[in-house]
ZAMARGU-4260 file (C-alpha; in steps of 0.2 Angstrom, whole numbers, plus 5000, padded with zeros to 4 digits):
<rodrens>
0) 5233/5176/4986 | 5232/5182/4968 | 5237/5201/4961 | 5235/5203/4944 | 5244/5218/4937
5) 5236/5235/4932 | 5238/5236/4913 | 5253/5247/4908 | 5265/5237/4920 | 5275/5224/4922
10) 5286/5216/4935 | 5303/5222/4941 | 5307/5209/4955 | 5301/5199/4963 | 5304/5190/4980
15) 5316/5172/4982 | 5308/5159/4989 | 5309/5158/5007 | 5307/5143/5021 | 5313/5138/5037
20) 5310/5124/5048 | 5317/5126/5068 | 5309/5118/5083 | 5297/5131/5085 | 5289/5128/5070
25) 5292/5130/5050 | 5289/5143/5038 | 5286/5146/5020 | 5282/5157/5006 | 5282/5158/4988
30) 5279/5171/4973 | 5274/5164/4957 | 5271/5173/4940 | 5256/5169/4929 | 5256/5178/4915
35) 5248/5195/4921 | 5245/5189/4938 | 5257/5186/4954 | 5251/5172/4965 | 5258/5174/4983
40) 5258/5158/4996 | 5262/5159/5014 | 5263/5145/5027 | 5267/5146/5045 | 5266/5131/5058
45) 5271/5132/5076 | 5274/5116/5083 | 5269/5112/5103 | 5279/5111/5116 | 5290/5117/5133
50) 5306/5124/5127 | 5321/5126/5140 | 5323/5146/5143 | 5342/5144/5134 | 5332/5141/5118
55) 5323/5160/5121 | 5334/5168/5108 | 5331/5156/5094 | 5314/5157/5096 | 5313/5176/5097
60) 5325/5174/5080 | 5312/5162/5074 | 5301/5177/5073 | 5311/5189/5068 | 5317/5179/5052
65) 5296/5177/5047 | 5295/5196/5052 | 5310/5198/5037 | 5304/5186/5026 | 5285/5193/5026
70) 5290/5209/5022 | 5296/5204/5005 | 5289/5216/4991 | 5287/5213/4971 | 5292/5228/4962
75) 5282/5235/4947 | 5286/5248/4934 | 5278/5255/4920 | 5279/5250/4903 | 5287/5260/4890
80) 5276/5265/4877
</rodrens>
């Protein structure tokens, strides 16, 4: 996904890098600034498979930590004149 930046701003922060990989699946998104645009990558797999009910929390935590990681924001402020 590409946003390019309103004219008169410029970028603040922007999100680390973040992947994962866990039995249930792997994860991974990435921010990348180009010269007035951000580009904004995100993969998900989930991997098949019957998992023993002990393993219930880290799949739930599996989520959780995409449900953190996706809500990731790139800040902008306006220039200075």
């Amino acid at each position: 996904m590409e946003y390019v930046l309103p004219e008169g701003f410029e970028v603040e922060f922007i999100p680390e890098p973040s992947s994962f990989v866990t039995p249930f699946g792997e994860y991974n998104s990435t921010y990348a600034r180009r010269g007035n645009t951000i580009v904004y990558s995100r993969q998900m797999k989930r991997f098949k498979g019957t998992y023993a009910r002990e393993k219930y929390g880290e799949f739930i935590k599996f989520y959780k930590d995409i449900s953190i990681a996706d809500k990731g924001q790139v800040i902008l402020i306006k220039k200075e004149i």
